[in-house]
N, C-alpha and C positions, 0 to 999 in steps of 0.2 A: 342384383336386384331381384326381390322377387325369391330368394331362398328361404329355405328354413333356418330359423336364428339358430337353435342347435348344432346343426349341421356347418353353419357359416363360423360362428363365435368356439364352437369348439369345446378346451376345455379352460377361456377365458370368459364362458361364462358361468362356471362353478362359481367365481368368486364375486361375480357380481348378478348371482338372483337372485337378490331381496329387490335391486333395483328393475330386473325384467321384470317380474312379478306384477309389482305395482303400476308398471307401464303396461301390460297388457288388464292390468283392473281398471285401467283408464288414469292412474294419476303418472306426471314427466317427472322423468329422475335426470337431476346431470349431477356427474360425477367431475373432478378436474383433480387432476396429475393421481389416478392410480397408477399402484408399481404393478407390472405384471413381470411373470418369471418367462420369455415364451422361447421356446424352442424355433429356432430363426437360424439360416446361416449355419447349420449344422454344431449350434450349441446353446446351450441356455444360456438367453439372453436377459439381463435386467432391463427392463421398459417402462415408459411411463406413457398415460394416454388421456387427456379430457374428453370423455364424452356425453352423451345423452340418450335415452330413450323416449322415445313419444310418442304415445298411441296417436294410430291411422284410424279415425272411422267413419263409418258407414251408416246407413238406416238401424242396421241390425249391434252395433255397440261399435267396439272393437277390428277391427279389421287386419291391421297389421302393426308392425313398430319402425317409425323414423330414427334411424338409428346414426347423427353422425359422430366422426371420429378425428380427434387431432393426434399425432403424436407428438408429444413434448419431451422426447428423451433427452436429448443433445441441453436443451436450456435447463431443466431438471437436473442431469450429471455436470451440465458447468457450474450450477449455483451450489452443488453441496464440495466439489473442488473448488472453488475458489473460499468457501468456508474452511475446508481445512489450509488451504495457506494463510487463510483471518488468523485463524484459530494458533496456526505455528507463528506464523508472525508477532501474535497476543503474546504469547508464553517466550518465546526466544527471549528477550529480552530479562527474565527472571534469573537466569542462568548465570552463576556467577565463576564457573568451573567449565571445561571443555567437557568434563563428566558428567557433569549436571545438566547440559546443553543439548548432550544425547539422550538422556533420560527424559527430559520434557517434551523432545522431540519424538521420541517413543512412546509416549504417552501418550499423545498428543494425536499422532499418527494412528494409534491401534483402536482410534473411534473411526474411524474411516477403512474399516476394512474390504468392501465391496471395491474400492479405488486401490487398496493397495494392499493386496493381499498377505504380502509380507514385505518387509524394511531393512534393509543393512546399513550399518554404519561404519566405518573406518576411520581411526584416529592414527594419522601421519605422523611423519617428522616432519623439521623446516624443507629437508632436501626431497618431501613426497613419498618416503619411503616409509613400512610400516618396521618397527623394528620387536623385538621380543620383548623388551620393556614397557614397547605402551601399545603393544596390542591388543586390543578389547571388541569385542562388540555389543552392540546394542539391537535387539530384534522387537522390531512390533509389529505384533501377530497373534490371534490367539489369547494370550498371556499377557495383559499389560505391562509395557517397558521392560523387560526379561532383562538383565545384562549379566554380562560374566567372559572370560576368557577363550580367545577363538582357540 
């Protein structure tokens, strides 16, 4: 309390000062579910966070800024995971080939890359085993739905 917002906010507030700005001219900014990249836990983190700004004032205008803060990460990363199992779930069924099933699934999958950065697939035998005949993979990453021989 009682800090400098620069000092406090860092350099998550590069990305939001159009909304400082206006809250210290006197007008409220709320933001809800920014992505922020932050350095956390000794790695970049994706983050999400609803907040506000809202001029403090005084006789003389301005004064300071009420700043609170939710973090919404966790409900944020479950709704766009549970989208892509929507999303795989939607398309599975289109598949009329075990080849085809990895392809959509590759597909499918390589919109989602912050969740799964890369994909493998393996195509078995009955007995669980891969053999040289039908071993293939399927990578989604990058590259939409890649396939070709491991």
């Amino acid at each position: 309390m009682g800090e400098d917002f620069h000092r406090v906010l860092g350099s998550t507030l590069a990305g939001n000062r159009e909304a400082f700005t206006r809250a210290l001219a006197g007008e409220t900014s709320f933001l809800e579910n920014q992505r922020m990249f932050l350095d956390r836990n000794g790695y970049l983190e994706e983050t999400f966070f609803t907040f506000s700004f809202s001029p403090i004032r005084d006789e003389t205008g301005v004064a300071g800024l009420f700043h609170p803060v939710t973090e919404t990460t966790s409900r944020m990363l479950s709704e766009r995971r549970t989208r892509a199992l929507r999303d795989l779930a939607g398309r599975a069924g289109k598949a009329q080939t075990s080849e085809a099933a990895f392809r959509l699934a590759a597909e499918t999958l390589s919109e989602y890359q912050l969740d799964l950065p890369f994909v493998l697939f393996y195509l078995l035998d009955e007995q669980g085993r891969g053999s040289s005949s039908n071993r293939q993979h399927w990578v989604a990453a990058g590259e939409r739905g890649k396939s070709g021989d491991c």
